[in-house]
GUTOR-463000 format. One record per residue (C-alpha): x, y, z. Coordinates in steps of 0.2 Angstrom, whole numbers, padded with zeros to 4 digits, always signed. Layout:
N
XYZ...
! end
This chain:
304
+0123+0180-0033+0112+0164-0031+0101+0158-0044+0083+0154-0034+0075+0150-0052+0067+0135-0052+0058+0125-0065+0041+0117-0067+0036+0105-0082+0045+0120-0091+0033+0132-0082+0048+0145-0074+0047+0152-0056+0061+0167-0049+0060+0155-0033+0052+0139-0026+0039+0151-0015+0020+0147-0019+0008+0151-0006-0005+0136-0004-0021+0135-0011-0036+0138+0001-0023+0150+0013-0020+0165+0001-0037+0167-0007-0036+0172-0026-0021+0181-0022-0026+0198-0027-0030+0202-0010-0013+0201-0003-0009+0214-0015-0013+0228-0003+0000+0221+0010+0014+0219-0003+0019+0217-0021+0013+0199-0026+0025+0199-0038+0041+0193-0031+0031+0176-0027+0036+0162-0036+0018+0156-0040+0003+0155-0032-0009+0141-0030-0029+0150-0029-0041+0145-0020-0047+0127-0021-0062+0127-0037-0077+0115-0039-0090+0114-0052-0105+0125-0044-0102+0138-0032-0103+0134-0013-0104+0142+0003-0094+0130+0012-0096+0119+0030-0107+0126+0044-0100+0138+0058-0087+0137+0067-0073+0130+0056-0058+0138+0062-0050+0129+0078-0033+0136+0086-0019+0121+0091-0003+0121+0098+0009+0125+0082-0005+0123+0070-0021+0124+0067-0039+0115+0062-0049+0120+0049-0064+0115+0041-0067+0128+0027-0077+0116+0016-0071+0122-0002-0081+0139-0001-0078+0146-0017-0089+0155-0032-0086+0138-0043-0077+0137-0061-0086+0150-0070-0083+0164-0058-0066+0160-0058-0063+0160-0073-0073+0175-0077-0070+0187-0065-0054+0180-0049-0042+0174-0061-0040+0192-0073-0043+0201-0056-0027+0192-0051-0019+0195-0068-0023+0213-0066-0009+0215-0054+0001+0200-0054+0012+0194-0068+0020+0177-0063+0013+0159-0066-0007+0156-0059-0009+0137-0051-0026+0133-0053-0033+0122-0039-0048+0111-0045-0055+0099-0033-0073+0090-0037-0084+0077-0030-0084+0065-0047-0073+0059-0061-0085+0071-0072-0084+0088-0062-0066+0085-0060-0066+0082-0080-0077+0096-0082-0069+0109-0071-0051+0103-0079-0055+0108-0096-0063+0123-0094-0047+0130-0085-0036+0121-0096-0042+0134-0108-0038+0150-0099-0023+0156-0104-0018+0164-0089-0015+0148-0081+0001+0137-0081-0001+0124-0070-0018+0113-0065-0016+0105-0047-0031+0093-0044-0036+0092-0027-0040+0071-0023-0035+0078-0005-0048+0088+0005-0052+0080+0022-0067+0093+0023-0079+0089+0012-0091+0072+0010-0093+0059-0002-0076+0070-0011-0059+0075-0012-0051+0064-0002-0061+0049-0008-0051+0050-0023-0036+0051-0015-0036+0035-0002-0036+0021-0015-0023+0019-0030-0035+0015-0043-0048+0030-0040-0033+0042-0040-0027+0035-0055-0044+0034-0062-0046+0054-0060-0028+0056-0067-0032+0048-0083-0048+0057-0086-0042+0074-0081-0024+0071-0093-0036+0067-0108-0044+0084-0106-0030+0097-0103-0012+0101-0112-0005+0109-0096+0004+0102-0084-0005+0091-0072+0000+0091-0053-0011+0081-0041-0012+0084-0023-0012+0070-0012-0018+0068+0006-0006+0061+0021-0022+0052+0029-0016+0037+0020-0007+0021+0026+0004+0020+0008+0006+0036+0001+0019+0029-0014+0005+0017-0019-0005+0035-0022+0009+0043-0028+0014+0026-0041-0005+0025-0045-0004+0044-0050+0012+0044-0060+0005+0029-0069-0012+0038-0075+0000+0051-0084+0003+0065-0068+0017+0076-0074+0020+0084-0056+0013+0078-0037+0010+0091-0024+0008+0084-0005+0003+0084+0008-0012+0091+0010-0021+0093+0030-0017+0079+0041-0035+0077+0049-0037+0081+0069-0051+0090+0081-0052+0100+0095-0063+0099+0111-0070+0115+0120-0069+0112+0137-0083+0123+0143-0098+0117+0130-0090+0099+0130-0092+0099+0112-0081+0099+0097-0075+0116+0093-0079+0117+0076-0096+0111+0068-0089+0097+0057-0082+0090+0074-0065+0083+0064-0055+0095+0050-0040+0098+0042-0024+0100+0054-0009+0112+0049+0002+0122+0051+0020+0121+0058+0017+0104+0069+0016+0095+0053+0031+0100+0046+0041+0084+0050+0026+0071+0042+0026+0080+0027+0045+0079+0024+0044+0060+0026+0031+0059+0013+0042+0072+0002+0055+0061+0003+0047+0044+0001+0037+0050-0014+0054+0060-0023+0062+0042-0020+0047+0033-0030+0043+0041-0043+0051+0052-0057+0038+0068-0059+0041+0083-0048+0035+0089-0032+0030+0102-0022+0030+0100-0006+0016+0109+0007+0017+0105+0026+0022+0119+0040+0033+0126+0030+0037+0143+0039+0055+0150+0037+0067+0148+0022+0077+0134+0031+0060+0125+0029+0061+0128+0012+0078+0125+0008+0075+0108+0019+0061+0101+0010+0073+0104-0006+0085+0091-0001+0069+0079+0004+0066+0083-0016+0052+0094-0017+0057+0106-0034+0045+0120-0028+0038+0122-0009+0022+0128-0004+0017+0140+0013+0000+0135+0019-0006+0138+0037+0010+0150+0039+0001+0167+0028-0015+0165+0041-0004+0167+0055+0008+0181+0046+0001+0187+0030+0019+0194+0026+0026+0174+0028+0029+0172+0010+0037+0188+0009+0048+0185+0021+0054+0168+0016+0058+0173+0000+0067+0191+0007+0079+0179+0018+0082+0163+0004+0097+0171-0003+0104+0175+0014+0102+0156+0021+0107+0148+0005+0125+0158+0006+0127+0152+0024+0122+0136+0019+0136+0139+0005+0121+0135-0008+0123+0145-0025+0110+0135-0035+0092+0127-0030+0093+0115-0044+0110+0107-0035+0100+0101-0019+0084+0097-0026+0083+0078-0018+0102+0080-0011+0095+0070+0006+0094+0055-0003+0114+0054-0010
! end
C-alpha cells in the first residue's frame, strides 16, 4: 500500500488533492456528483467583506488548453459564509475546510481574517493578494514585497490558524513576494494564481468578455506555474501548494518534486467536474509505477 497522507502546518490531508478556490464553489455542490469526502481539502470560494455580485457580463472566454475568466469575486461576503456555506459544507463533508479571503484593504483583509479565524470548521486561512479581476484589489497586494508583507503581518496578528498566502505569477520576481511573505510571518504560500490574458471575438471586433483582460488557466499554464513552484520551494522554508493546470495525477505527482506539499485543481473541475475524483482514484496507481510508496519522500526531490 502507498501512504498518500500529506501534512499541512499540522493540518492532516488523506492526499495532496484540493480543489481551487473560485472553481468548486463552497463544495457542497459537488456533492450530488460524488462523495466530497475522499478529497484531500478544499479551498471555497474566494470571500470579501460585503457581498458582491461580481464583473459585468460575459466573463467566461474559451482558449486553447485553458481558459479566461473574469468572475470578479462574486460571493455572499463573510458573514454568509460563515453563517450559512461553510456548516452547509460541513453537513456532508468531514475533511479540512480552506478558507479563501481576499479583500480590497489591509482592514477588510484583517477584518474578514479574524472573523474566520474563529469558526471552528476551518483549518486553514488562504489570503488571496492575487485576483487579476478585480480593481484597486487583490493583486495590488501581491505585485510589491512590502504591500504583501504589510497584509501578512496584519492578517498574522489576527488569526491562530495557519496562514497560506496566494500569490499571483503577473510579477517580474515572484521570490521577492514569496521572501517578503515568509518574512511578515506566512506559515504556508499557495501559487499561482491566473496568469492574465484576453480573447478577441472575431465577428463583433470586441473583447470577448466585458472586463476586456481576465484570468488565464487551465492546463496551458501548467509549465509557468512549476517554474514558480520550484523557485519559490528553493527560497523559502514554508510550505506550498501548488495551483496551475493541474489535470492528471502525473501533474500532481510532478508539481511534488518541484516542492509543492499539497496541489491544487483549478480550471480542470470546470471542464470535468469528476477531475478531482479522478486524480485521486489513479494516485496510488501512478505513484507504484513511478515505484513511489510515500508522498512525503518526493516533496521537493527535483531539486537534489
Amino acid at each position: 500500500m502507498v501512504n498518500t497522507k500529506v501534512s499541512l502546518c499540522g493540518v492532516e490531508l488523506t492526499n495532496p488533492v484540493v480543489p481551487a478556490s473560485g472553481t468548486f464553489g463552497f463544495g457542497y455542490e459537488f456533492n450530488d456528483i460524488y462523495d466530497i469526502n475522499i478529497l484531500g481539502a478544499i479551498s471555497i470560494k474566494g470571500t470579501t467583506k460585503e457581498a458582491r455580485f461580481g464583473n459585468a457580463l460575459p466573463r467566461i472566454a474559451e482558449c486553447t488548453s485553458g481558459l479566461i475568466n473574469s468572475i470578479g469575486l462574486q460571493n455572499p461576503g463573510i458573514d454568509a459564509v460563515i453563517e450559512k456555506e461553510i456548516p452547509r459544507l460541513r453537513q456532508v463533508y468531514r475533511k479540512p475546510i480552506i478558507s479563501n479571503i481576499s479583500g480590497f484593504s489591509i482592514e477588510e483583509y484583517v477584518e474578514c481574517c479574524e472573523k474566520i479565524n474563529k469558526v471552528d470548521d476551518v483549518d486553514i486561512i488562504e489570503v488571496n493578494i492575487s485576483c487579476p479581476n478585480v480593481h484597486n484589489g487583490g493583486m495590488s497586494f501581491g505585485t510589491l514585497p512590502e504591500n504583501a508583507e504589510a497584509v501578512t503581518k496584519a492578517v498574522k496578528k489576527v488569526t491562530t490558524k495557519p496562514v497560506f498566502i496566494k500569490l499571483t505569477p503577473n510579477v517580474t520576481d515572484i521570490v521577492s513576494i514569496a521572501k517578503a511573505c515568509e518574512q511578515g510571518g506566512a506559515d504556508g504560500i499557495s501559487l499561482i494564481n491566473t496568469s492574465q490574458g484576453m480573447r478577441v471575438d472575431l465577428k463583433t471586433r470586441k473583447p470577448v468578455i466585458a472586463n476586456k483582460i481576465g484570468g488565464f488557466s487551465g492546463r496551458a499554464i501548467f509549465p509557468i506555474a512549476m517554474k514558480m513552484v520550484y523557485q519559490v520551494y528553493e527560497a523559502v522554508k514554508l510550505p506550498i501548494m501548488g495551483i496551475g493546470g493541474v489535470a492528471t495525477a502525473e501533474d500532481v505527482i510532478e508539481m511534488m518534486m518541484a516542492g509543492a506539499t499539497a496541489v491544487q485543481v483549478g480550471a480542470e473541475n470546470l471542464v470535468n467536474p469528476y477531475a478531482c475524483k479522478d486524480i485521486i482514484e489513479a494516485l496510488p496507481n501512478v505513484m507504484e509505477k513511478y515505484k513511489i510508496n510515500d508522498l512525503n519522500e518526493i516533496i521537493g526531490v527535483a531539486h537534489k
